[in-house]
N, CA, C and O atoms as a GROMACS GRO file, in nm:
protein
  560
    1UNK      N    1   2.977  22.035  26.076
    1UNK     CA    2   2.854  21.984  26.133
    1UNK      C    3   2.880  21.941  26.277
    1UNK      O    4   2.990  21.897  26.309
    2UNK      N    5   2.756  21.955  26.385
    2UNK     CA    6   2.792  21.909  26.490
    2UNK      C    7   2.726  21.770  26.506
    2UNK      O    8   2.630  21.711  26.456
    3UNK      N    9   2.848  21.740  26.624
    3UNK     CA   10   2.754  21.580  26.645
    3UNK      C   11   2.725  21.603  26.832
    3UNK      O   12   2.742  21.695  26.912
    4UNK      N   13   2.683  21.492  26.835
    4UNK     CA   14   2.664  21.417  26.983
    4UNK      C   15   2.766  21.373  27.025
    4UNK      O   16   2.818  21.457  27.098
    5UNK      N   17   2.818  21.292  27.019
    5UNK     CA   18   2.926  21.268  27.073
    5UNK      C   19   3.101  21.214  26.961
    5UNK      O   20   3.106  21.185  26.841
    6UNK      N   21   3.212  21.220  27.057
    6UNK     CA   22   3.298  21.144  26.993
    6UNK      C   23   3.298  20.980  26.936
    6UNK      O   24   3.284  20.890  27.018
    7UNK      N   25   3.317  20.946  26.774
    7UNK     CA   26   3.316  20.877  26.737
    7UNK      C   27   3.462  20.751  26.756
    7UNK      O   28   3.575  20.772  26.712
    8UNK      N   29   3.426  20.645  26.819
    8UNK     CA   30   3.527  20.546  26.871
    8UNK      C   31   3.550  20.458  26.743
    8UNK      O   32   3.468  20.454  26.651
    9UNK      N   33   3.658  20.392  26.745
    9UNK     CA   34   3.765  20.446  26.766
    9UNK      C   35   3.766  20.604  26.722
    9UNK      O   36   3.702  20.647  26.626
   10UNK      N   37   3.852  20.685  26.810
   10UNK     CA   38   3.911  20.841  26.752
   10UNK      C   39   3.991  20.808  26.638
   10UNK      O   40   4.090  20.736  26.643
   11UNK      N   41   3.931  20.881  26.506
   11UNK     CA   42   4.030  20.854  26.386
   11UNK      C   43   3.946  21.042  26.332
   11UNK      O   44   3.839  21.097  26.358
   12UNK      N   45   4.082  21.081  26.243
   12UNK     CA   46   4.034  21.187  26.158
   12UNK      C   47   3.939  21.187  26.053
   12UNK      O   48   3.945  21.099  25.967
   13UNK      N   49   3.844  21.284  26.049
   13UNK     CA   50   3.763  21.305  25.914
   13UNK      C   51   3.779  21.396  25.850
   13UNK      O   52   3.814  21.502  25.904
   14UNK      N   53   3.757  21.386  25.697
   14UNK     CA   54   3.728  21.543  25.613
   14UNK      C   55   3.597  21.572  25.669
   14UNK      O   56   3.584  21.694  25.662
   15UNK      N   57   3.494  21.519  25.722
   15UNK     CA   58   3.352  21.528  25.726
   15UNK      C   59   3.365  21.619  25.899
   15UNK      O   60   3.325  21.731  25.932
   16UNK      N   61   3.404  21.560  25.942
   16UNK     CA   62   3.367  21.672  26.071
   16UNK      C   63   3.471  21.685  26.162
   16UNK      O   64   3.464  21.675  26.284
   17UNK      N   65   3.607  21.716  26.066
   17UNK     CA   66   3.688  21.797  26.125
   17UNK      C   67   3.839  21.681  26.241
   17UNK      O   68   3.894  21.575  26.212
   18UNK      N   69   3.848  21.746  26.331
   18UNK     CA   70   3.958  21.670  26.400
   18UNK      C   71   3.935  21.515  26.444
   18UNK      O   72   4.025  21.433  26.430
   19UNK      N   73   3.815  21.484  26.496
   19UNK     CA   74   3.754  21.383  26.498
   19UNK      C   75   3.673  21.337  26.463
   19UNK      O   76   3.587  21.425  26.455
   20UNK      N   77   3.613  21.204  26.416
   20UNK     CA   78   3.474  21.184  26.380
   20UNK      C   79   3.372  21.172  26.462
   20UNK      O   80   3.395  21.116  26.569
   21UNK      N   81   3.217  21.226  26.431
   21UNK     CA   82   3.182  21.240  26.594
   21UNK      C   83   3.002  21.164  26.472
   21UNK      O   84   2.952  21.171  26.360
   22UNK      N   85   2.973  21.080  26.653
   22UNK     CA   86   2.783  21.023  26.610
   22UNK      C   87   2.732  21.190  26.626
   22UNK      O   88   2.750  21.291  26.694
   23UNK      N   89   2.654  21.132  26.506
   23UNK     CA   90   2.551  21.252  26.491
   23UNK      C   91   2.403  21.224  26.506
   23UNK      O   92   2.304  21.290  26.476
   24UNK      N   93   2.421  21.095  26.569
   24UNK     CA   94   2.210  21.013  26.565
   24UNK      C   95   2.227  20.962  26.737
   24UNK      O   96   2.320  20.898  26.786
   25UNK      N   97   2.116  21.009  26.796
   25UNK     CA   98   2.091  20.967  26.907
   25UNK      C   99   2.131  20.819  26.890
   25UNK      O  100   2.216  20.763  26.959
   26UNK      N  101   2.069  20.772  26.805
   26UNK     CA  102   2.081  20.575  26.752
   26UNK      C  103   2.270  20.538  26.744
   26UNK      O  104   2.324  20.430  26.768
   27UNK      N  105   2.318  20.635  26.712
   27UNK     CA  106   2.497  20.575  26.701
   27UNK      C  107   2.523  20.610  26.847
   27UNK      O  108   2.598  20.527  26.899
   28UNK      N  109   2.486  20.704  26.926
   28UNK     CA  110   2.591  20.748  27.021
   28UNK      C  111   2.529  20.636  27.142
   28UNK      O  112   2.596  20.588  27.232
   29UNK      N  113   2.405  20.615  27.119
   29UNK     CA  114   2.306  20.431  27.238
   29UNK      C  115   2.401  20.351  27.149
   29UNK      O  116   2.500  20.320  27.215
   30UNK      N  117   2.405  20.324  27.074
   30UNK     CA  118   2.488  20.176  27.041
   30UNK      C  119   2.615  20.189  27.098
   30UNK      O  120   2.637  20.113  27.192
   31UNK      N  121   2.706  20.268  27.062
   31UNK     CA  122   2.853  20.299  27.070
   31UNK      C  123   2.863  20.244  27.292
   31UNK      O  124   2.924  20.145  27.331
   32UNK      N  125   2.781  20.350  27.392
   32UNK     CA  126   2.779  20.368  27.431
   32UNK      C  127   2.722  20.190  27.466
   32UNK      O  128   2.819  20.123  27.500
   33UNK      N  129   2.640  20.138  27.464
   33UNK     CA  130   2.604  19.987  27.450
   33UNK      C  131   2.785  19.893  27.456
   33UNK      O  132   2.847  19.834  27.544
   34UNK      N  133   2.802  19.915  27.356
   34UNK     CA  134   2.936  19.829  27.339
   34UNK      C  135   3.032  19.876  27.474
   34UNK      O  136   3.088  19.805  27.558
   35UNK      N  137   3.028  20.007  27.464
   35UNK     CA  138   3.102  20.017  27.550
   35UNK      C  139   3.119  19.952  27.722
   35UNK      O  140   3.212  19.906  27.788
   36UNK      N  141   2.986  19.976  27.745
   36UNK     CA  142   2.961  19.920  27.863
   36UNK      C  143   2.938  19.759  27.888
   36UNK      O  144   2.912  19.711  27.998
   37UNK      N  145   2.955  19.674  27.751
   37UNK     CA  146   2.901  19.534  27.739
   37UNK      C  147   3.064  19.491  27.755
   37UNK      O  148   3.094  19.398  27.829
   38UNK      N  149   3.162  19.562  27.685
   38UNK     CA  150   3.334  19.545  27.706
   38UNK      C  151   3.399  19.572  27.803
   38UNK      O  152   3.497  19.508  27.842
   39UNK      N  153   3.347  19.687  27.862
   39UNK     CA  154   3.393  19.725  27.991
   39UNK      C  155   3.476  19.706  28.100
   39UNK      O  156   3.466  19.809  28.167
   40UNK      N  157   3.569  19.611  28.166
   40UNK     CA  158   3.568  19.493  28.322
   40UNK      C  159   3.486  19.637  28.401
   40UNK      O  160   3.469  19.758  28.404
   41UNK      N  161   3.460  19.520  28.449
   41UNK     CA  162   3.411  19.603  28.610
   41UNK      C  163   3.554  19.652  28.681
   41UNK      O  164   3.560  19.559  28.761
   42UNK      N  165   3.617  19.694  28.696
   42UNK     CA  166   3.749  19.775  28.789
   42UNK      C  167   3.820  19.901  28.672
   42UNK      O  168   3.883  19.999  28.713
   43UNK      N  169   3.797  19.875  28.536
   43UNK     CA  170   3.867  19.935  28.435
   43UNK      C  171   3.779  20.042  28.372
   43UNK      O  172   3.773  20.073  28.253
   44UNK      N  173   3.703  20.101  28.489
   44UNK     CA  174   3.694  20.257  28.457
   44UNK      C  175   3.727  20.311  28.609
   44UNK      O  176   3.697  20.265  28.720
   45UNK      N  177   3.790  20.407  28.576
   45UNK     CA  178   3.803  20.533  28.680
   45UNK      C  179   3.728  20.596  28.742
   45UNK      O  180   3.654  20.673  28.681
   46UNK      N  181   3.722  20.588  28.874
   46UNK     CA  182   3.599  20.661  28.922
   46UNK      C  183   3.448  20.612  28.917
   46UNK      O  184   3.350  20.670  28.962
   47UNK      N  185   3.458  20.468  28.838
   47UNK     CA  186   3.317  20.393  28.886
   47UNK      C  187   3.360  20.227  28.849
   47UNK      O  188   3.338  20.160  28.748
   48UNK      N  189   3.430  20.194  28.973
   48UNK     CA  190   3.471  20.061  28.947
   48UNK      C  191   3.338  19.940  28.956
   48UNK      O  192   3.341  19.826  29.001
   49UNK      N  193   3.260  19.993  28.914
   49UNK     CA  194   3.113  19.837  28.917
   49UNK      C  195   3.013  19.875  28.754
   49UNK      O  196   2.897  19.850  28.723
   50UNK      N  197   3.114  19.938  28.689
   50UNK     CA  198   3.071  19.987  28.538
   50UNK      C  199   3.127  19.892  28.489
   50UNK      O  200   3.243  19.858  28.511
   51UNK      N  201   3.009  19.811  28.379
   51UNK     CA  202   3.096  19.739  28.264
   51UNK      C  203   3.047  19.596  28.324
   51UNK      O  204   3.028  19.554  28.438
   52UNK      N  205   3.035  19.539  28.191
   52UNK     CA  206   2.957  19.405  28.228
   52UNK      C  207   3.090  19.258  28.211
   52UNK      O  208   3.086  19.146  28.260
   53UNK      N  209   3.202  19.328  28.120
   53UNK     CA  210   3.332  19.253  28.115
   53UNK      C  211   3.287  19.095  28.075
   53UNK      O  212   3.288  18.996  28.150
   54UNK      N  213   3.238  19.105  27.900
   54UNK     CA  214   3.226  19.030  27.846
   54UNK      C  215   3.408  18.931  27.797
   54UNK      O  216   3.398  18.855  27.701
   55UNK      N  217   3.468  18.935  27.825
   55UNK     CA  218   3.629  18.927  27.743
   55UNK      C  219   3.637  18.864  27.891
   55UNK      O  220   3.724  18.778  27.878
   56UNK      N  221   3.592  18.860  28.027
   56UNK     CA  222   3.601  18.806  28.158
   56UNK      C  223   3.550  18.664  28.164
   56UNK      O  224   3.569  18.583  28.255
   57UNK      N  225   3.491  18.649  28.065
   57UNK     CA  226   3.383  18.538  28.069
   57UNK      C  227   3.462  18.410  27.946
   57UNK      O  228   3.433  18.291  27.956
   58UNK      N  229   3.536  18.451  27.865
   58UNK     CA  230   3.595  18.411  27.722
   58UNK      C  231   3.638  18.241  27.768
   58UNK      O  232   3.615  18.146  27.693
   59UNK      N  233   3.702  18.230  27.903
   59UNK     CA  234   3.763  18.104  27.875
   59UNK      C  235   3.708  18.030  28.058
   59UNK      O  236   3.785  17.982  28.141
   60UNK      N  237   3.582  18.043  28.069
   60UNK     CA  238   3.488  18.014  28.179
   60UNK      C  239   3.478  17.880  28.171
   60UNK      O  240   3.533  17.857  28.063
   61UNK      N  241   3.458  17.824  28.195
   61UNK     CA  242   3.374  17.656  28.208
   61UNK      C  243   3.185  17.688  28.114
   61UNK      O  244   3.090  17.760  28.144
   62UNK      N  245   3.204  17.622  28.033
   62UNK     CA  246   3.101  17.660  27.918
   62UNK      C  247   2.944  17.593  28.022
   62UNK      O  248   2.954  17.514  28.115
   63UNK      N  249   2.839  17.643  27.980
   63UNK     CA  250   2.740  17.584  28.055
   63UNK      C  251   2.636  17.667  28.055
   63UNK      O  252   2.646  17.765  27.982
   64UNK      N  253   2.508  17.650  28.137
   64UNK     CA  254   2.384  17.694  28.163
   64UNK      C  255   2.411  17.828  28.303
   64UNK      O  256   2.341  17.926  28.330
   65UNK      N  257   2.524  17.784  28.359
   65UNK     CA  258   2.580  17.911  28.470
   65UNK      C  259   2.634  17.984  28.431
   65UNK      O  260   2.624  18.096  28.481
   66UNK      N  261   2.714  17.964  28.328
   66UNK     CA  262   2.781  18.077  28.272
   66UNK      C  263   2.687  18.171  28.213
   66UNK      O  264   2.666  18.284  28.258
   67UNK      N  265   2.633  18.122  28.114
   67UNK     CA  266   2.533  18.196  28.020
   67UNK      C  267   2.415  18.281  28.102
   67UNK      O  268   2.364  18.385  28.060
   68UNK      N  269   2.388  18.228  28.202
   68UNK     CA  270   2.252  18.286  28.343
   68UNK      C  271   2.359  18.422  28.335
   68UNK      O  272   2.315  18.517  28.271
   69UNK      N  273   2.486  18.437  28.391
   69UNK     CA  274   2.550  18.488  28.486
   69UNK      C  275   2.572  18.660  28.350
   69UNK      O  276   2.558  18.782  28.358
   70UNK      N  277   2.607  18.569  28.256
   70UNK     CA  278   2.652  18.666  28.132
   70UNK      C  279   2.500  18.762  28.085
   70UNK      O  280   2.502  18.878  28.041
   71UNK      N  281   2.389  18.689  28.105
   71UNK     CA  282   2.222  18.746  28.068
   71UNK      C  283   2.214  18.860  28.208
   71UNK      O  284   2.166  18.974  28.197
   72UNK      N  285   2.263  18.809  28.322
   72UNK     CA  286   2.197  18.827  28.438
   72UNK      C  287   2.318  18.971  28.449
   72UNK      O  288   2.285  19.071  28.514
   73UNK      N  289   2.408  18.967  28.404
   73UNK     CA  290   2.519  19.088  28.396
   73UNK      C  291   2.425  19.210  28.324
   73UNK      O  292   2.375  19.308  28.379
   74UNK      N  293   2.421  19.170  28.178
   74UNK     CA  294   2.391  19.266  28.117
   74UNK      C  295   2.263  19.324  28.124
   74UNK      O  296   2.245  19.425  28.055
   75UNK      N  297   2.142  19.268  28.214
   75UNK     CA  298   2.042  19.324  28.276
   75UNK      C  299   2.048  19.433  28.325
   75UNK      O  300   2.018  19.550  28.300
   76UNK      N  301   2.109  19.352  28.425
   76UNK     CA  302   2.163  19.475  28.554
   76UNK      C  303   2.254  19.586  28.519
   76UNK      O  304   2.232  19.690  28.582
   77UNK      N  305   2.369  19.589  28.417
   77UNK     CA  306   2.464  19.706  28.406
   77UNK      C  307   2.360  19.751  28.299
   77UNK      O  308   2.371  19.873  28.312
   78UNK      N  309   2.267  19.733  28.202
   78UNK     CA  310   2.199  19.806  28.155
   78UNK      C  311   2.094  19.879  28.194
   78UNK      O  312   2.075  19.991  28.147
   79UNK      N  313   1.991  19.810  28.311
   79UNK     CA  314   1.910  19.892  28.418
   79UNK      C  315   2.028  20.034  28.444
   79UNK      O  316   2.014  20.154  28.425
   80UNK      N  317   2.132  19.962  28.491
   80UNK     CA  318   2.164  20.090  28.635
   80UNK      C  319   2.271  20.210  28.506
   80UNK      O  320   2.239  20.326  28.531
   81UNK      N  321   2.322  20.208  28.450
   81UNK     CA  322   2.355  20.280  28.332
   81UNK      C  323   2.317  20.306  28.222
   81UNK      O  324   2.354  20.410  28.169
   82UNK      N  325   2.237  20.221  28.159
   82UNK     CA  326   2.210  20.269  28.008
   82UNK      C  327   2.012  20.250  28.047
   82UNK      O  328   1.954  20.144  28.022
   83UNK      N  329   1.947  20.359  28.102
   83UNK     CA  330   1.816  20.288  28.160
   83UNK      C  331   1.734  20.317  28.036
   83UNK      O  332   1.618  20.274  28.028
   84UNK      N  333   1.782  20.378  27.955
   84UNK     CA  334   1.679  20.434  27.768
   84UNK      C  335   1.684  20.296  27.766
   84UNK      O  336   1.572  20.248  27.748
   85UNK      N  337   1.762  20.223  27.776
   85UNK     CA  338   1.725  20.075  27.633
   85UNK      C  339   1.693  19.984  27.748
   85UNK      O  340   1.740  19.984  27.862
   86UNK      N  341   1.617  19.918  27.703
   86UNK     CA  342   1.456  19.819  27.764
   86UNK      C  343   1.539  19.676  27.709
   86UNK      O  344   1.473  19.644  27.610
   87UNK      N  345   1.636  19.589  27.723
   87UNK     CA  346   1.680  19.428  27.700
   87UNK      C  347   1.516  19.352  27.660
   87UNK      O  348   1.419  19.342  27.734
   88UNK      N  349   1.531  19.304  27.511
   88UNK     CA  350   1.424  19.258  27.518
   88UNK      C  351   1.449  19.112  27.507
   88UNK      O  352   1.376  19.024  27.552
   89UNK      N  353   1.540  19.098  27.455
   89UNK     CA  354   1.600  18.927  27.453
   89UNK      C  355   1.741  18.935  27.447
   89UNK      O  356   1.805  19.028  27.399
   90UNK      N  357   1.790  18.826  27.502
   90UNK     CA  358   1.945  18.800  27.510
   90UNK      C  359   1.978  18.668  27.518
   90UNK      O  360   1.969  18.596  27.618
   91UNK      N  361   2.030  18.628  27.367
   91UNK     CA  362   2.074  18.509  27.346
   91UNK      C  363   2.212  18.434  27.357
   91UNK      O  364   2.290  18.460  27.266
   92UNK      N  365   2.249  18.356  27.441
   92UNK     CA  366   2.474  18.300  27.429
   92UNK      C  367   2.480  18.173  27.400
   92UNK      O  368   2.460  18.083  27.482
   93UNK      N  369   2.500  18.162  27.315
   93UNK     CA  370   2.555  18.028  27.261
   93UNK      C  371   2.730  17.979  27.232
   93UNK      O  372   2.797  18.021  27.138
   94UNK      N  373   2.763  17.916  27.303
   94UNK     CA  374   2.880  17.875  27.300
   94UNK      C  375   2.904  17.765  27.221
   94UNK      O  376   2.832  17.702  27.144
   95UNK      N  377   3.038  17.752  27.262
   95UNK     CA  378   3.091  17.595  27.106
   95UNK      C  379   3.061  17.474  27.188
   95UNK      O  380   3.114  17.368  27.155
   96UNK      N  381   2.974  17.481  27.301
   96UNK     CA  382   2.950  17.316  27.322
   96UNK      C  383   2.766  17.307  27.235
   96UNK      O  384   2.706  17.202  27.217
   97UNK      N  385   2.711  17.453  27.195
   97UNK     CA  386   2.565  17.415  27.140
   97UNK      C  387   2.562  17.420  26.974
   97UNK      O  388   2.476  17.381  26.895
   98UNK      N  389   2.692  17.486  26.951
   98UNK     CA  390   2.677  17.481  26.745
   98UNK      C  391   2.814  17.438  26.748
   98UNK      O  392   2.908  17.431  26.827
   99UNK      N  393   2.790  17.415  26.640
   99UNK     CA  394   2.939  17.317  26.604
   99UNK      C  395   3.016  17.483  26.472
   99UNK      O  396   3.121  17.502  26.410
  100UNK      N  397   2.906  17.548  26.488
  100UNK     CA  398   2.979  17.688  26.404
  100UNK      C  399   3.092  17.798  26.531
  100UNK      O  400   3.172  17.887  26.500
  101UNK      N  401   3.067  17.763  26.628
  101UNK     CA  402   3.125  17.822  26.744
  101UNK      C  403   3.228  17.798  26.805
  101UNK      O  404   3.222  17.761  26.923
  102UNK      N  405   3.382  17.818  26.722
  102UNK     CA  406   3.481  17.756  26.762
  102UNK      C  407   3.505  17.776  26.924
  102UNK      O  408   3.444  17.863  26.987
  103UNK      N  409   3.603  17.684  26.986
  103UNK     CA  410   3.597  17.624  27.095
  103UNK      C  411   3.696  17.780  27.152
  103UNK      O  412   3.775  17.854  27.094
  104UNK      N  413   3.622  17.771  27.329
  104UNK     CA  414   3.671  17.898  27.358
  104UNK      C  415   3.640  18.040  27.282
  104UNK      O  416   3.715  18.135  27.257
  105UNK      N  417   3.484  18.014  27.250
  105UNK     CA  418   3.413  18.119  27.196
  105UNK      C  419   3.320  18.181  27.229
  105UNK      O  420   3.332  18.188  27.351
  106UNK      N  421   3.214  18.243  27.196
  106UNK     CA  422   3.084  18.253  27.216
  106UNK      C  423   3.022  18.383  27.118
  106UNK      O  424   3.091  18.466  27.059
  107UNK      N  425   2.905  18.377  27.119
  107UNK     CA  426   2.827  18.422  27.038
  107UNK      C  427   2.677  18.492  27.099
  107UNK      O  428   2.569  18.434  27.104
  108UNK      N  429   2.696  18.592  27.129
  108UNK     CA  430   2.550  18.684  27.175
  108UNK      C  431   2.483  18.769  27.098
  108UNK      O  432   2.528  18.867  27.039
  109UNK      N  433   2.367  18.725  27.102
  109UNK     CA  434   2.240  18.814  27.036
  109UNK      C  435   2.154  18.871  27.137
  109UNK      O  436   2.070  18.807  27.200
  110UNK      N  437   2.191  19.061  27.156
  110UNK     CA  438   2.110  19.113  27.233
  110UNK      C  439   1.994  19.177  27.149
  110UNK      O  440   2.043  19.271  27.087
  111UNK      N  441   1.872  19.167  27.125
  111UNK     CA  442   1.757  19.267  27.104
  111UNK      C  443   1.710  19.330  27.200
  111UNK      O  444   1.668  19.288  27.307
  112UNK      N  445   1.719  19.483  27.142
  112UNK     CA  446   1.673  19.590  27.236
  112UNK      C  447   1.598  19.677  27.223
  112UNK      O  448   1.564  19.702  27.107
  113UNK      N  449   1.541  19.762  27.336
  113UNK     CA  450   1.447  19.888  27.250
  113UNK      C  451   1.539  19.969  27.312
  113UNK      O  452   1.621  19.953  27.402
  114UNK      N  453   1.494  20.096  27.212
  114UNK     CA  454   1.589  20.255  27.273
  114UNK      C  455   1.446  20.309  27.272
  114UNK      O  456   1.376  20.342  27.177
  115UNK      N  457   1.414  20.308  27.441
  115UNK     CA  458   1.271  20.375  27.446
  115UNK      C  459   1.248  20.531  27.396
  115UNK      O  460   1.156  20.553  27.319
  116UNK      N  461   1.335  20.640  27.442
  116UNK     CA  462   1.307  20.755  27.345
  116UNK      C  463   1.288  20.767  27.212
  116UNK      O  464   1.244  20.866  27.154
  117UNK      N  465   1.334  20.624  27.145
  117UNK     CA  466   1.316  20.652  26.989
  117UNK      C  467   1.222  20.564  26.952
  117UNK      O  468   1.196  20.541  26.834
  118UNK      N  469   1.138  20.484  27.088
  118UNK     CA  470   1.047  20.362  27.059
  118UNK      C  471   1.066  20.320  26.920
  118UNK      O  472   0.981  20.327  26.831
  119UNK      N  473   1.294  20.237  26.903
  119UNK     CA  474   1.319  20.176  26.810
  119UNK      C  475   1.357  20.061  26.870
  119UNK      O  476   1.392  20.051  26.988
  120UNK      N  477   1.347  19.952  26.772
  120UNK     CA  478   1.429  19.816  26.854
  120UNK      C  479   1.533  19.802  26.777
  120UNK      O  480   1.528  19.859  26.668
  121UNK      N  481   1.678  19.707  26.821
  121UNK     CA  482   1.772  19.713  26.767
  121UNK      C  483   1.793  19.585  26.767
  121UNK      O  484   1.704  19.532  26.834
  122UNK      N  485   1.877  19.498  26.718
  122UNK     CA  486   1.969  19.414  26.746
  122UNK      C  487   2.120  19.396  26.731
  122UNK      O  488   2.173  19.391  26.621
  123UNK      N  489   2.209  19.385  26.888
  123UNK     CA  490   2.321  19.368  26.830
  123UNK      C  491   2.390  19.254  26.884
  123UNK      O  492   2.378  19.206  26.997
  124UNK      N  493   2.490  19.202  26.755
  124UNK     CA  494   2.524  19.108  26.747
  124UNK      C  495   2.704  19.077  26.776
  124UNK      O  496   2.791  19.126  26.704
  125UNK      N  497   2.733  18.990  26.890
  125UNK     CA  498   2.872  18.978  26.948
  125UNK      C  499   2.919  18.833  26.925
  125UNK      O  500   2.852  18.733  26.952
  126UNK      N  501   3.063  18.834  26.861
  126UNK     CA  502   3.144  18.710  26.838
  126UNK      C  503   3.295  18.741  26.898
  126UNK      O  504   3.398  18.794  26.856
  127UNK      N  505   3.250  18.677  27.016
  127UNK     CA  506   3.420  18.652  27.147
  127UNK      C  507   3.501  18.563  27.113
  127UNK      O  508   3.449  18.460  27.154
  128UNK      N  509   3.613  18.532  27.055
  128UNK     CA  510   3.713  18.448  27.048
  128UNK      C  511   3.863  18.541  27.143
  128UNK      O  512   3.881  18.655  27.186
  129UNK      N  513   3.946  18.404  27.138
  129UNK     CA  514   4.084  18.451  27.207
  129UNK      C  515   4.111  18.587  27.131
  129UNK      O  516   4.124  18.684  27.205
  130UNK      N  517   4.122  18.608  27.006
  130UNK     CA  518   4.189  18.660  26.916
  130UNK      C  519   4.132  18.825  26.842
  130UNK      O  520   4.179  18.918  26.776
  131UNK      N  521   4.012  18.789  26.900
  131UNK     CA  522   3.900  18.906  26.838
  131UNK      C  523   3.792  18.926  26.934
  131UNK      O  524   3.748  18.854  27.023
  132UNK      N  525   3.755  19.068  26.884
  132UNK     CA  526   3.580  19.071  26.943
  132UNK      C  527   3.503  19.106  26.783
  132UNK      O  528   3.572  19.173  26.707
  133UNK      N  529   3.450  19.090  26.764
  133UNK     CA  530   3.327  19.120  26.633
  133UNK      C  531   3.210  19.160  26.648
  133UNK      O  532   3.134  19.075  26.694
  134UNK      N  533   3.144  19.311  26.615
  134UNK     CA  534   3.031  19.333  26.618
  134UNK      C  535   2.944  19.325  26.464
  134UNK      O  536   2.998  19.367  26.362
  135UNK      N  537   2.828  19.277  26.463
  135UNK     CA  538   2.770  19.227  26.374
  135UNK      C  539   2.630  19.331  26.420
  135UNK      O  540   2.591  19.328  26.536
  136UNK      N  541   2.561  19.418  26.318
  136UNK     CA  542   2.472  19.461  26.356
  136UNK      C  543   2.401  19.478  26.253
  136UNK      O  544   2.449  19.527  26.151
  137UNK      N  545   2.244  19.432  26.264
  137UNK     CA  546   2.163  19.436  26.138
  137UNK      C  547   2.104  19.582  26.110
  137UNK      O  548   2.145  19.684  26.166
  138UNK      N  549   2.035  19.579  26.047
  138UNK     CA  550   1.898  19.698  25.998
  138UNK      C  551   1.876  19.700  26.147
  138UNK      O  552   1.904  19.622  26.238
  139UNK      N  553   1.820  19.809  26.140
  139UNK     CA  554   1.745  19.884  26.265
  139UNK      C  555   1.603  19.757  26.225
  139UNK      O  556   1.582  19.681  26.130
  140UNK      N  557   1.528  19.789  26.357
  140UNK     CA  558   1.413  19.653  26.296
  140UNK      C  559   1.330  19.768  26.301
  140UNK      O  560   1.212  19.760  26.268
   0.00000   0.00000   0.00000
């Protein structure tokens, strides 16, 4: 079967051969989402202002600037690269606003639309020293 694109991590399948590959417009916008939300800005080749370099932000001075700066990132690297998906809300909560948010953490809830598929999504990010975690519900 063919897909759209290569499936990340690259790992083998019986299902489609040497690599596993998205086969839904909807996996290869998400995949492609993460990618650019992990990104640094200098750590792609050939377009050093790609990438919103969430893992840059991990051990910031916690606050109302940080969080502007982290909303106000992923606006903009999503306008100028990913322009299908429409940011419809973007939520960061760090460990000085829940006491569930261990310290030197944070926690983002982006809802989005993927206007060609006029679908909305939500996906869900947990930053610690130690991990990144994606959490993603039902399609809404």
């Amino acid at each position: 079967m063919s897909g759209l694109s290569p499936k990340l991590p690259l790992a083998r399948t019986d299902e489609d051969g040497l690599w596993g590959l998205n086969k839904t417009f909807l996996e290869t916008t998400k995949q492609n989402f993460k990618n650019l939300l992990l990104t640094s800005p200098g750590e792609r080749v050939m377009d050093t202002f790609f990438g919103v370099g969430l893992r840059n932000y991990l051990f910031s001075q916690e606050g109302e600037f940080i969080k502007g700066n982290i909303e106000a990132k992923i606006h903009e690297q999503t306008k100028m690269y990913l322009p299908h998906i429409i940011i419809l809300q973007v939520q960061v909560v760090d460990s000085s606003q829940s006491s569930q948010v261990v310290p030197n953490s944070f926690f983002i809830k982006i809802t989005y639309r993927i206007a060609p598929l006029n679908k909305n999504d939500i996906l869900e990010i947990t930053i610690d020293a130690d991990k990144i975690e994606f959490m993603s519900p039902e399609l809404l």
